[in-house]
Backbone as CSV, one residue per row, in Angstrom:
resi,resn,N_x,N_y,N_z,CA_x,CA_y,CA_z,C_x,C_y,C_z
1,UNK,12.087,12.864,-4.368,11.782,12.636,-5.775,10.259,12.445,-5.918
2,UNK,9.387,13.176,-5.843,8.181,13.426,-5.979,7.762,14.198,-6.950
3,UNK,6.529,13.161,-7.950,6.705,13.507,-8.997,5.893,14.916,-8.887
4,UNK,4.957,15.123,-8.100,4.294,16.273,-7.756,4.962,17.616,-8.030
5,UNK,6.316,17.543,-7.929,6.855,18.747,-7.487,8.162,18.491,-8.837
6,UNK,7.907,17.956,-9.417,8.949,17.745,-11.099,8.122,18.397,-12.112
7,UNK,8.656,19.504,-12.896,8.149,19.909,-14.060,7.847,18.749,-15.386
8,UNK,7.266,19.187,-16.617,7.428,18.436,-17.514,8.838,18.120,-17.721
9,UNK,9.645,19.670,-17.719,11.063,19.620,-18.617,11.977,18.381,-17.721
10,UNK,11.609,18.152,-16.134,12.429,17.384,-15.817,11.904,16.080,-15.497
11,UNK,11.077,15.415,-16.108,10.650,14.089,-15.337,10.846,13.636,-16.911
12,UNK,11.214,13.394,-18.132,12.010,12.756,-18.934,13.476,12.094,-18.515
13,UNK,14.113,13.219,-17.521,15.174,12.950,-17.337,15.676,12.063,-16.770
14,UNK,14.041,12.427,-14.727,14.301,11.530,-13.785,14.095,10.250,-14.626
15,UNK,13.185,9.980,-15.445,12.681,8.642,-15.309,13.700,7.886,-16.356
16,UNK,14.650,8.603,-17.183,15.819,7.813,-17.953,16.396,7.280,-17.389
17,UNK,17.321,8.141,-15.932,17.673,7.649,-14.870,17.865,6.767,-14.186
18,UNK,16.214,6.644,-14.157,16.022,5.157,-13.305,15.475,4.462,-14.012
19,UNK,15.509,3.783,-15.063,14.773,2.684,-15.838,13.383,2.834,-16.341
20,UNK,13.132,4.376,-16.300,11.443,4.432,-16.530,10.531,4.357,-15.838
21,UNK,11.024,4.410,-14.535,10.609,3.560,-13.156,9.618,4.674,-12.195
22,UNK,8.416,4.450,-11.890,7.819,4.954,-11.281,7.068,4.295,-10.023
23,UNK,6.532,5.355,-8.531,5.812,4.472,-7.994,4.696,4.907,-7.514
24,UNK,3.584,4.087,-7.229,2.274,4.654,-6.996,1.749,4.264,-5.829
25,UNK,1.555,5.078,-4.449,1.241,4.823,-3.349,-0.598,4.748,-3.353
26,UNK,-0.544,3.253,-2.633,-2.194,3.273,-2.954,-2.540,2.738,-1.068
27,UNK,-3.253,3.660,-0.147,-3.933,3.818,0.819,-5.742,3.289,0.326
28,UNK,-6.014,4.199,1.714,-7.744,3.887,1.975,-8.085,5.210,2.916
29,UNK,-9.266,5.072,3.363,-9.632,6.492,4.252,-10.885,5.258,4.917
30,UNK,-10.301,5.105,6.109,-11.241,4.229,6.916,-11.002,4.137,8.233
31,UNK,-12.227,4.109,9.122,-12.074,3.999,10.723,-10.625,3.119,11.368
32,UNK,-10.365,3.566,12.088,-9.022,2.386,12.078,-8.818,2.738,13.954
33,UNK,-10.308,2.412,14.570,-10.074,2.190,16.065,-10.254,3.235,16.763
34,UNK,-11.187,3.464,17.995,-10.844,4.969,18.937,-9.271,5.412,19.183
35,UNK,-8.905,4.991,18.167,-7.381,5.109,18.597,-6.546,5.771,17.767
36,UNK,-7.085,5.884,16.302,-5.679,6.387,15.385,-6.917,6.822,14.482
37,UNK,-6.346,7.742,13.326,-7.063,8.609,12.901,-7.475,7.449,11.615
38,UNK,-8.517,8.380,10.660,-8.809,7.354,9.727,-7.633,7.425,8.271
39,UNK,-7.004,8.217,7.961,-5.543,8.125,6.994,-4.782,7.119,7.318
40,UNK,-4.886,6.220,8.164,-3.757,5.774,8.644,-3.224,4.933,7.494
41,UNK,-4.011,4.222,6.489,-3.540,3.298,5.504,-2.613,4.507,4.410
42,UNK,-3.242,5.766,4.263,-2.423,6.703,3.022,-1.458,7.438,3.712
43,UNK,-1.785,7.780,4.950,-0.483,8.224,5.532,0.744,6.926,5.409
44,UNK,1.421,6.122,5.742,1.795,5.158,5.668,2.447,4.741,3.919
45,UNK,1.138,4.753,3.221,1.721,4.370,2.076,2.551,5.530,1.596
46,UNK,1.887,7.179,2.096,2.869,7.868,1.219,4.266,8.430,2.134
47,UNK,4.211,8.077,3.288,5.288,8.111,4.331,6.323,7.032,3.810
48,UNK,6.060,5.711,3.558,6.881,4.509,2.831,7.443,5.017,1.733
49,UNK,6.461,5.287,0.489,7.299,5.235,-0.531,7.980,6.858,-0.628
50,UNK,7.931,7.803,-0.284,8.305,8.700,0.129,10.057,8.667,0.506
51,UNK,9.939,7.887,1.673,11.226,7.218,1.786,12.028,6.450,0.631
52,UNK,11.176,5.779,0.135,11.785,4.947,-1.048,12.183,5.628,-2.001
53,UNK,11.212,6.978,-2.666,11.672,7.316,-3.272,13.188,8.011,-3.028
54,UNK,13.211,8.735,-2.251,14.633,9.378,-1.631,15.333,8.414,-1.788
55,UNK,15.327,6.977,-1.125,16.714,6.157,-1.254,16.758,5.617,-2.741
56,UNK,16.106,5.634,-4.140,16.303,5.001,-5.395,16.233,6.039,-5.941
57,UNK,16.052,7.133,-5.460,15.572,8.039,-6.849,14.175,8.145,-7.862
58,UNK,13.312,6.703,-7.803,12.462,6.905,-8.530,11.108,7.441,-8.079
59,UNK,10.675,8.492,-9.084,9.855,9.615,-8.500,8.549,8.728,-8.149
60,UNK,8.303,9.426,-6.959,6.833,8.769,-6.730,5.320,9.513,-7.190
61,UNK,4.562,8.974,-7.623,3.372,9.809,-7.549,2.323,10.073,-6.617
62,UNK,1.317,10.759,-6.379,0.614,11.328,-5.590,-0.180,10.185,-5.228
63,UNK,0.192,10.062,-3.660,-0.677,9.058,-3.013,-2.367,8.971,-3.765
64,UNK,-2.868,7.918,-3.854,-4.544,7.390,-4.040,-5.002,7.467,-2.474
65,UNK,-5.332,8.226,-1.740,-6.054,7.884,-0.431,-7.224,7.561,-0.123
66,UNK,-8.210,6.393,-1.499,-8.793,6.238,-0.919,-9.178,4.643,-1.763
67,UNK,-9.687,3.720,-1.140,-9.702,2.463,-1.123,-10.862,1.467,-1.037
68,UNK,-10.730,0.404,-1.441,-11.759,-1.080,-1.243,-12.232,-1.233,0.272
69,UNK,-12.801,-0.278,1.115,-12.936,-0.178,2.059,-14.372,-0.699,2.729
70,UNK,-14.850,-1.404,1.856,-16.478,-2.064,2.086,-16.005,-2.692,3.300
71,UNK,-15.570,-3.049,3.812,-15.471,-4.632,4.715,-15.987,-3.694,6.290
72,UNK,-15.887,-2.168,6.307,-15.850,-2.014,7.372,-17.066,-1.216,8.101
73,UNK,-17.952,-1.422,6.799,-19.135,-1.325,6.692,-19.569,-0.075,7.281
74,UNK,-20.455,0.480,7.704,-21.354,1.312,8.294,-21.670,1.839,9.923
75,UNK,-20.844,1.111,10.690,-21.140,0.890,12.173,-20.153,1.810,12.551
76,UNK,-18.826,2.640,11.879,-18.285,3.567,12.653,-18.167,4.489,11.770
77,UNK,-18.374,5.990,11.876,-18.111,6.780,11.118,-16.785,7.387,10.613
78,UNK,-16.429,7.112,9.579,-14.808,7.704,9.092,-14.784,6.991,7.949
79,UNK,-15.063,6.044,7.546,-14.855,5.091,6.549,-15.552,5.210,5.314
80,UNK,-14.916,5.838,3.918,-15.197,6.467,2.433,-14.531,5.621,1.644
81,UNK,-15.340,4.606,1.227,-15.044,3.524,0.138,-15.349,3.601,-0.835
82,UNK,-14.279,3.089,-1.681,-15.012,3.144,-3.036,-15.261,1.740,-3.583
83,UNK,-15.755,1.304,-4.640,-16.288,0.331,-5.118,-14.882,-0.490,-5.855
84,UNK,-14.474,-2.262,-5.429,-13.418,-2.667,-6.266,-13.668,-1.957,-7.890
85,UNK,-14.802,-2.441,-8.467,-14.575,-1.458,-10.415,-13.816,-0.143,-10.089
86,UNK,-14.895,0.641,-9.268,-13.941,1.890,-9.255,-12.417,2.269,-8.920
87,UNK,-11.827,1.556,-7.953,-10.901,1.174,-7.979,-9.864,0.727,-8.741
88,UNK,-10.159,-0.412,-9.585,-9.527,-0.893,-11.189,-9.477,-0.046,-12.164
89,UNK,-10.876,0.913,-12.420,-10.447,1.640,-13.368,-9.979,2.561,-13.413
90,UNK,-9.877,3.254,-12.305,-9.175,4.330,-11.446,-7.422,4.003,-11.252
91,UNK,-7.091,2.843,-11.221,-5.818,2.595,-11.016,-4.963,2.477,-12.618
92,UNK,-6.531,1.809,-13.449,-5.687,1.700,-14.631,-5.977,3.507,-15.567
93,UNK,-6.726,3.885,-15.288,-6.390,5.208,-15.907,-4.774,5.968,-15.771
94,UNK,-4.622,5.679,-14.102,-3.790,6.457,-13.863,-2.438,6.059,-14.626
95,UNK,-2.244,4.324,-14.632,-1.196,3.967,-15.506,-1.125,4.225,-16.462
96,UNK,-2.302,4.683,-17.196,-2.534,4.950,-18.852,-1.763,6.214,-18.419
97,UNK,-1.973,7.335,-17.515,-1.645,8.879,-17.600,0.009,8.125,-17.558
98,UNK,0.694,7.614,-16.585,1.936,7.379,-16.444,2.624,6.837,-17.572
99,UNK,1.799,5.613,-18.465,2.366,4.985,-19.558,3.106,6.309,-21.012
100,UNK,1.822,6.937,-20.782,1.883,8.713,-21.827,2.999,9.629,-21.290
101,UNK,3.274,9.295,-20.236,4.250,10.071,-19.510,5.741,9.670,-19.568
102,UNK,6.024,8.560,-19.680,6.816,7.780,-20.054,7.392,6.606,-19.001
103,UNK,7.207,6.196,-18.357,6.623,5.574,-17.407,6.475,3.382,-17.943
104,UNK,7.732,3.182,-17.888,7.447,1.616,-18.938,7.681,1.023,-17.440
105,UNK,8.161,0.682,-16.003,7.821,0.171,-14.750,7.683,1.003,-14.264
106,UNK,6.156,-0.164,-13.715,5.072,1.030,-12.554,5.194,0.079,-11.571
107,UNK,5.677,0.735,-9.983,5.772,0.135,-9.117,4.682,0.452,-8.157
108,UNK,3.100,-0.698,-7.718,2.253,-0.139,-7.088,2.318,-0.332,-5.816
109,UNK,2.215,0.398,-4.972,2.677,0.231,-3.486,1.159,0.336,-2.410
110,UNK,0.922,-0.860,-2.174,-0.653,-1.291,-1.254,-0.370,-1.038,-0.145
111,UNK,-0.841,-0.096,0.775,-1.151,-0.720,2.171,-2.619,-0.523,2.658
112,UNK,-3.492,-1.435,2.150,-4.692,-1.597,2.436,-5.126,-3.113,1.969
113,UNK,-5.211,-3.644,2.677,-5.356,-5.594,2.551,-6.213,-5.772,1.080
114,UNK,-7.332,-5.210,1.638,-8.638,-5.433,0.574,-8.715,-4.623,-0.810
115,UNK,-7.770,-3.623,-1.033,-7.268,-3.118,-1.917,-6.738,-4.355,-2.857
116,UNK,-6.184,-5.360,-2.743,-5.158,-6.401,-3.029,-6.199,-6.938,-4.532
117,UNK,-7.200,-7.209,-4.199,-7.725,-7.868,-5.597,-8.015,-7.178,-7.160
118,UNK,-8.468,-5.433,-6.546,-8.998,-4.876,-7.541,-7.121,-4.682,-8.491
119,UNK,-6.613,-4.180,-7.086,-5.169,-3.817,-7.429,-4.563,-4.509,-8.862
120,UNK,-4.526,-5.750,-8.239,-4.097,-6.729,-9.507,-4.961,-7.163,-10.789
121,UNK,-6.293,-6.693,-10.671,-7.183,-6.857,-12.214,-6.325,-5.694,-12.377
122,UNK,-6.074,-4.379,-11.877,-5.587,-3.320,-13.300,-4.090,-3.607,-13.610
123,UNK,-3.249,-3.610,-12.665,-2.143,-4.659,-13.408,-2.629,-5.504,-14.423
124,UNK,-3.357,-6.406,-14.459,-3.724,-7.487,-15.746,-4.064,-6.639,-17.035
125,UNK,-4.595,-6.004,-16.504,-5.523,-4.561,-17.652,-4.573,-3.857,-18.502
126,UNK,-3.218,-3.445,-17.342,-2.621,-2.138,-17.961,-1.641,-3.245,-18.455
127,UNK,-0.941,-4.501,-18.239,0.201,-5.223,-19.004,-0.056,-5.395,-19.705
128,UNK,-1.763,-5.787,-20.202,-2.152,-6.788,-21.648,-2.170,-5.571,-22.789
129,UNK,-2.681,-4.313,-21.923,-2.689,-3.153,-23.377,-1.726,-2.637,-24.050
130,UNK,-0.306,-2.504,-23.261,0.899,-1.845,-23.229,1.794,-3.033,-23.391
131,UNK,2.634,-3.781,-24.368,3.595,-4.418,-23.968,4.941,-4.407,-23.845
132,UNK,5.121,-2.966,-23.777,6.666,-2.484,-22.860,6.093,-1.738,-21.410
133,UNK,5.372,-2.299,-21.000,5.195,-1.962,-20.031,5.223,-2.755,-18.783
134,UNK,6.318,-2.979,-17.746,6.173,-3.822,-16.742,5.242,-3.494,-15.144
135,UNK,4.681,-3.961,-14.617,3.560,-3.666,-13.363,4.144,-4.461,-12.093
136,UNK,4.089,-4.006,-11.300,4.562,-4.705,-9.917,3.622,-4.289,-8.803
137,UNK,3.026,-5.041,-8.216,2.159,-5.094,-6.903,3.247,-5.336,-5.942
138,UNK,3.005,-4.884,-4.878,3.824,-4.867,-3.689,2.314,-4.882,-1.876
139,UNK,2.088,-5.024,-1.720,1.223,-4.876,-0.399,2.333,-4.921,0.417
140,UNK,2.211,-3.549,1.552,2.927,-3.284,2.088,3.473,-3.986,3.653
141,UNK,2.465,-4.804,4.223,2.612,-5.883,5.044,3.382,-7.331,4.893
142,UNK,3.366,-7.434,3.826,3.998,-8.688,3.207,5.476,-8.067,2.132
143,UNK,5.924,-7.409,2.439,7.199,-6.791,1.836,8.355,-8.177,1.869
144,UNK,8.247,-8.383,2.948,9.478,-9.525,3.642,9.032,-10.555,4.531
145,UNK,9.820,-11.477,4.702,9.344,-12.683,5.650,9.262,-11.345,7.141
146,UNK,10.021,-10.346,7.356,10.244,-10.143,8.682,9.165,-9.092,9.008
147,UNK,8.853,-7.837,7.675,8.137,-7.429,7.816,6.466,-7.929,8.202
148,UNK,6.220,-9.629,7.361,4.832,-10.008,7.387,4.879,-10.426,9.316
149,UNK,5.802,-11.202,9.266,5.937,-11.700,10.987,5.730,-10.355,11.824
150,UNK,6.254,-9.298,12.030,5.421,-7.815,12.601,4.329,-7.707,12.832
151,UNK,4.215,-7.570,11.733,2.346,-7.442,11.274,1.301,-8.410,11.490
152,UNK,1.638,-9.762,11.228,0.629,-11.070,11.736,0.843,-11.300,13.203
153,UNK,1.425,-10.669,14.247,2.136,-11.177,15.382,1.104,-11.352,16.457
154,UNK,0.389,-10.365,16.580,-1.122,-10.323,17.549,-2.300,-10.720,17.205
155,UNK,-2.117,-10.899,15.442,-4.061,-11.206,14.639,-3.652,-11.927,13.466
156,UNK,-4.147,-12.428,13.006,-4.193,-13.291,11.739,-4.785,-12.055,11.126
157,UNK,-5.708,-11.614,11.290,-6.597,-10.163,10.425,-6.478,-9.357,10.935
158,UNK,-5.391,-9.056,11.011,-5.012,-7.723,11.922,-5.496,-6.586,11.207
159,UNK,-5.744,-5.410,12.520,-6.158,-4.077,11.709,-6.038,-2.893,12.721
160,UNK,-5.707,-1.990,12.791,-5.416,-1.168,13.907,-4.529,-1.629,14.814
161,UNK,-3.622,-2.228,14.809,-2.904,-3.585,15.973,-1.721,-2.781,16.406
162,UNK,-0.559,-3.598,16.877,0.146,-3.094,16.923,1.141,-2.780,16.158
163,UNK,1.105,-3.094,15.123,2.163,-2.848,14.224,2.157,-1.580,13.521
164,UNK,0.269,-1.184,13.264,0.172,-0.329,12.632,-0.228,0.812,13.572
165,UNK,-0.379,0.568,14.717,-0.234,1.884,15.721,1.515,2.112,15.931
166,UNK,2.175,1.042,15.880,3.660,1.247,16.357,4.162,2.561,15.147
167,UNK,3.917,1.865,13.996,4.548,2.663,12.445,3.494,3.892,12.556
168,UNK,2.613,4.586,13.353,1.950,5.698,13.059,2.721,6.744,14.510
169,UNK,2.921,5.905,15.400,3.603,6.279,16.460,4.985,6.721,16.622
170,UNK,5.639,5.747,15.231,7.036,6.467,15.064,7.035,7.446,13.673
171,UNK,6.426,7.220,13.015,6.210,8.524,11.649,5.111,9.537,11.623
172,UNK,4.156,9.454,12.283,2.923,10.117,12.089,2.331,10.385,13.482
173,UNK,3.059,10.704,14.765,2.493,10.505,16.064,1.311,11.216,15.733
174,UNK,0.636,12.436,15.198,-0.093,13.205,15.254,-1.475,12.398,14.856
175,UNK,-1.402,11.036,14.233,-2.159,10.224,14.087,-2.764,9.483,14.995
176,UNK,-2.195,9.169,16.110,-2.601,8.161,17.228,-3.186,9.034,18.386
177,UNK,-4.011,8.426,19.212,-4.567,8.734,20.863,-3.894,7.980,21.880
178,UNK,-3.058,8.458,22.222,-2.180,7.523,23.294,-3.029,7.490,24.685
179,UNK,-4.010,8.030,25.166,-4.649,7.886,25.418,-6.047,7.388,25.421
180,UNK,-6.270,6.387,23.909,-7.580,5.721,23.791,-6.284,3.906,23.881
181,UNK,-5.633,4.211,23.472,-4.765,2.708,23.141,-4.908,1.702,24.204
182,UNK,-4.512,1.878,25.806,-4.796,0.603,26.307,-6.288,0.024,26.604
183,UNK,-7.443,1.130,26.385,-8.399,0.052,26.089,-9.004,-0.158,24.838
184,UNK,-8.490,-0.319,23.729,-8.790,-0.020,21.776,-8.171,-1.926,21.587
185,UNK,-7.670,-2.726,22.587,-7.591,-3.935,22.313,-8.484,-4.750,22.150
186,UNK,-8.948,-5.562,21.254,-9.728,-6.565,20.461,-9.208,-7.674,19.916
187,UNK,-10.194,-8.883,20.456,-8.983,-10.021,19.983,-9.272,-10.541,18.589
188,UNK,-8.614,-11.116,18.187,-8.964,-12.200,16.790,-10.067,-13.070,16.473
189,UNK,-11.101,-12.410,16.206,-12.267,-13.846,16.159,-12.465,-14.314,15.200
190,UNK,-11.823,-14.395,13.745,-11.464,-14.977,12.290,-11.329,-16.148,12.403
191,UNK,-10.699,-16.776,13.496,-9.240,-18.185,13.446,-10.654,-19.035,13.117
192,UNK,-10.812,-20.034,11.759,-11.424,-21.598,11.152,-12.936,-21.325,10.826
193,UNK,-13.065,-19.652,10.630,-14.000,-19.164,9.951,-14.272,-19.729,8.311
194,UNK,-14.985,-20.032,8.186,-15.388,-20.533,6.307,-15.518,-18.963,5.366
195,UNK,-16.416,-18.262,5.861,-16.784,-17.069,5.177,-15.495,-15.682,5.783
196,UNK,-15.512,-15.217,4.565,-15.179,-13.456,5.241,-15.875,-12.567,5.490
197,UNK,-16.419,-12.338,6.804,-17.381,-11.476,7.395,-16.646,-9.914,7.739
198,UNK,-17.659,-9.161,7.258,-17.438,-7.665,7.818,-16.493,-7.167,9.129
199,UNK,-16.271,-6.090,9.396,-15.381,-6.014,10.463,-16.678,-5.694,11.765
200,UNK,-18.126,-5.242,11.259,-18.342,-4.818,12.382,-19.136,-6.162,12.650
201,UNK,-19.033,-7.575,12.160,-19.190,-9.147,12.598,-17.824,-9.492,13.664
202,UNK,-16.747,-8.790,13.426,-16.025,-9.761,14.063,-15.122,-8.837,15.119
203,UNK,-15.532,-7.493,14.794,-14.553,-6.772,15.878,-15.661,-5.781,16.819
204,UNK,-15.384,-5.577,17.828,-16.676,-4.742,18.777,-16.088,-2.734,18.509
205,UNK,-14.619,-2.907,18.242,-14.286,-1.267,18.037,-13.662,-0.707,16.785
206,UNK,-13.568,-1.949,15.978,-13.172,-1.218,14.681,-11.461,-2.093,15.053
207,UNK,-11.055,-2.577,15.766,-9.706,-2.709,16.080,-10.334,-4.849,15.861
208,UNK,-8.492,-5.125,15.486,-8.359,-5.989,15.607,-6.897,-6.507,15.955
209,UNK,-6.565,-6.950,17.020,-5.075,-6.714,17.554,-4.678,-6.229,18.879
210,UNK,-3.531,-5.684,19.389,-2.869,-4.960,20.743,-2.728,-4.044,20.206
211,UNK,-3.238,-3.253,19.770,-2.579,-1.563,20.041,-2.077,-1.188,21.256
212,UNK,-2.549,-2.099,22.423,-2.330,-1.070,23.719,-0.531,-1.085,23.482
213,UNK,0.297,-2.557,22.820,1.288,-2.965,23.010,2.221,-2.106,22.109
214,UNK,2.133,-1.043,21.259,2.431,-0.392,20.465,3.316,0.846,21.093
215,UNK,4.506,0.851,20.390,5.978,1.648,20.634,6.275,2.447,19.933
216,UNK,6.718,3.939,19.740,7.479,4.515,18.811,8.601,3.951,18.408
217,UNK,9.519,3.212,19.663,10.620,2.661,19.308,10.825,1.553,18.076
218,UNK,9.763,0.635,18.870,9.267,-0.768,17.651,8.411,0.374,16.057
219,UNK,7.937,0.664,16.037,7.394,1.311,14.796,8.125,1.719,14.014
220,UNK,9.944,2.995,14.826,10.521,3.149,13.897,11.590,1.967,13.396
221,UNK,11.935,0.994,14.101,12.715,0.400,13.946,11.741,-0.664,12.729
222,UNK,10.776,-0.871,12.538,10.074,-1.801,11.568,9.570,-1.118,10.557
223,UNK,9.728,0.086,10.318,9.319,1.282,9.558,10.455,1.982,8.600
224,UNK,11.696,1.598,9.451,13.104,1.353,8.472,13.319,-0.014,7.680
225,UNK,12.787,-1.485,8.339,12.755,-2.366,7.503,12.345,-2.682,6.500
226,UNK,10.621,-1.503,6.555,9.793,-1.814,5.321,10.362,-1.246,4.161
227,UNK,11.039,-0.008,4.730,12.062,1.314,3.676,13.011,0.290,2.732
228,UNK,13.579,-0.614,4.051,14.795,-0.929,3.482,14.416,-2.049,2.510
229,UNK,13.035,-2.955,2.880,13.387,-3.992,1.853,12.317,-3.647,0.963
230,UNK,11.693,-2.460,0.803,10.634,-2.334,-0.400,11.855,-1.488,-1.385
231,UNK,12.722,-0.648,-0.992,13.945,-0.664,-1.464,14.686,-1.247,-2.670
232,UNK,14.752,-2.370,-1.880,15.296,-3.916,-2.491,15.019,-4.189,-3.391
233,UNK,13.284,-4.351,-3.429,12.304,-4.796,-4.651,12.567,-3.996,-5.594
234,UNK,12.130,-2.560,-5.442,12.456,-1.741,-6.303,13.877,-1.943,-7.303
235,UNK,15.142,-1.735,-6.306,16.331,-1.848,-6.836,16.357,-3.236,-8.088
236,UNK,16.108,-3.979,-7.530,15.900,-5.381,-8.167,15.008,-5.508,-9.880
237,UNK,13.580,-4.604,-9.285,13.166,-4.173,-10.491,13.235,-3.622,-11.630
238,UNK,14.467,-2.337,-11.091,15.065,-1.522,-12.014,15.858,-2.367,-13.181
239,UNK,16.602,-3.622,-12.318,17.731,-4.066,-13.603,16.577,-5.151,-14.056
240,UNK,15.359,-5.919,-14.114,14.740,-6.857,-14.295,14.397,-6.827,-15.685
241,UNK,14.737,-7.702,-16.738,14.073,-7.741,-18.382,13.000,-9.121,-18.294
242,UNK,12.238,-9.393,-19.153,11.579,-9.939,-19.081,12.085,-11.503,-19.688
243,UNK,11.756,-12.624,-18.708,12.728,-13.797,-19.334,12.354,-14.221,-20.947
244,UNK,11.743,-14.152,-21.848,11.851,-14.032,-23.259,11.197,-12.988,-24.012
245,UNK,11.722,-12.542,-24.690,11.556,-11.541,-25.599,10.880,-12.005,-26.772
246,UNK,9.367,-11.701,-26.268,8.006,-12.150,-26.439,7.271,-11.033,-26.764
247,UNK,6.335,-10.281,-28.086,5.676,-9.726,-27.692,4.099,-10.492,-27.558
248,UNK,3.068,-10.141,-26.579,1.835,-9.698,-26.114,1.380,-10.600,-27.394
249,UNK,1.074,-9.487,-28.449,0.127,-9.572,-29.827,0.895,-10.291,-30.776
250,UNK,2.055,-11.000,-30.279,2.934,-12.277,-31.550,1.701,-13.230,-31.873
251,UNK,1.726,-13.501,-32.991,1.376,-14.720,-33.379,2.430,-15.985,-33.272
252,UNK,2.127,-17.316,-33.280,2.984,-18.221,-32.927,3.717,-18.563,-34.326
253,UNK,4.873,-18.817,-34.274,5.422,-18.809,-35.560,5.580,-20.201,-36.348
């Protein structure tokens, strides 16, 4: 169910279907270790909801692959950031195109950490203009208690680790160097830091985590969990009304 590949005549239909319900895969394009290519955040997001869409039906739109990617500064080449504004207004245009489209829940699907702030100013942006319009942030690491435990397991700031070499290893092998992985390990040097410093302050390869420890087996098996419980959310979203029937621009009576 990709909306890419739905005519006009039929994406009225899909989206009656499913509650109006759309989703928007939002990546980055950044170094991510001598070890795995730099897509790894948009491969991922549109590999996830991809899946999702197939199991709900609701059409997805064309991955964003590219992201709030400042943090990783200048010291390895691969990394095309764009600016948080650009970002916000870029996210809320696109809801404006979806809102015109018909499009009343937009489900945004993060897998890029630092993506997380601009993400939610255009949620604030696109709910306050539209008020049949519902917005949902999702970051794709924090889906579930089981999914975040995966992902935090080797780094508090994990990045290239193993979780996200495991999930490129079982969906995207063509992404990884199985041959750069057992020496691409870097440990955690964040832990009772005051400031948030750059990656090339706190990591020596762009990695932060075990990649060496990274499985196709473990990747697909945690790569069906994320399916299954971003799923969930979704499903959940579809029947969700808003607890009072309030508009936005009421005056108080």
């Amino acid at each position: 169910m990709l909306w890419a590949e739905r005519t006009w005549a039929e994406l009225p239909g899909d989206l009656a279907a499913v509650s109006h319900a759309a989703i928007l895969p939002v990546g980055a394009t950044e170094q991510h270790g001598p070890h795995m290519g730099c897509g790894m955040d948009s491969v991922l997001a549109e590999r996830l909801c991809a899946a999702v869409a197939a199991r709900t039906q609701v059409p997805m739109l064309p991955v964003l692959p590219y992201g709030c990617s400042l943090g990783h500064s200048r010291r390895w080449p691969g990394t095309i950031p764009v600016q948080p504004a650009t970002l916000i207004a870029l996210v809320t245009e696109l809801g404006e195109g979806a809102y015109h489209s018909g499009v009343r829940r937009l489900f945004i699907v993060n897998s890029h950490v630092t993506n997380a702030a601009p993400l939610r100013c255009a949620l604030e942006t696109l709910r306050a203009a539209h008020d049949d319009l519902m917005v949902a942030l999702f970051n794709s690491a924090e889906l579930s208690p089981r999914v975040r435990d995966f992902h935090f397991a080797d780094a508090r700031d994990w990045h290239a680790n193993d979780a996200e070499t495991s999930l490129m290893l079982a969906v995207a092998p063509e992404m990884v160097r199985p041959d750069q992985m057992a020496d691409a390990d870097d440990p955690d040097r964040t832990q009772g830091l005051v400031f948030a410093h750059p990656v090339n302050r706190t990591s020596r390869n762009g990695v932060t985590g075990l990649p060496s420890a990274a499985t196709a087996s473990k990747g697909q098996r945690w790569f069906e969990w994320m399916v299954e419980d971003l799923s969930g959310l979704i499903a959940r979203g579809l029947r969700e009304t808003p607890p009072l029937d309030r508009s936005y621009f009421e005056a108080v009576e």
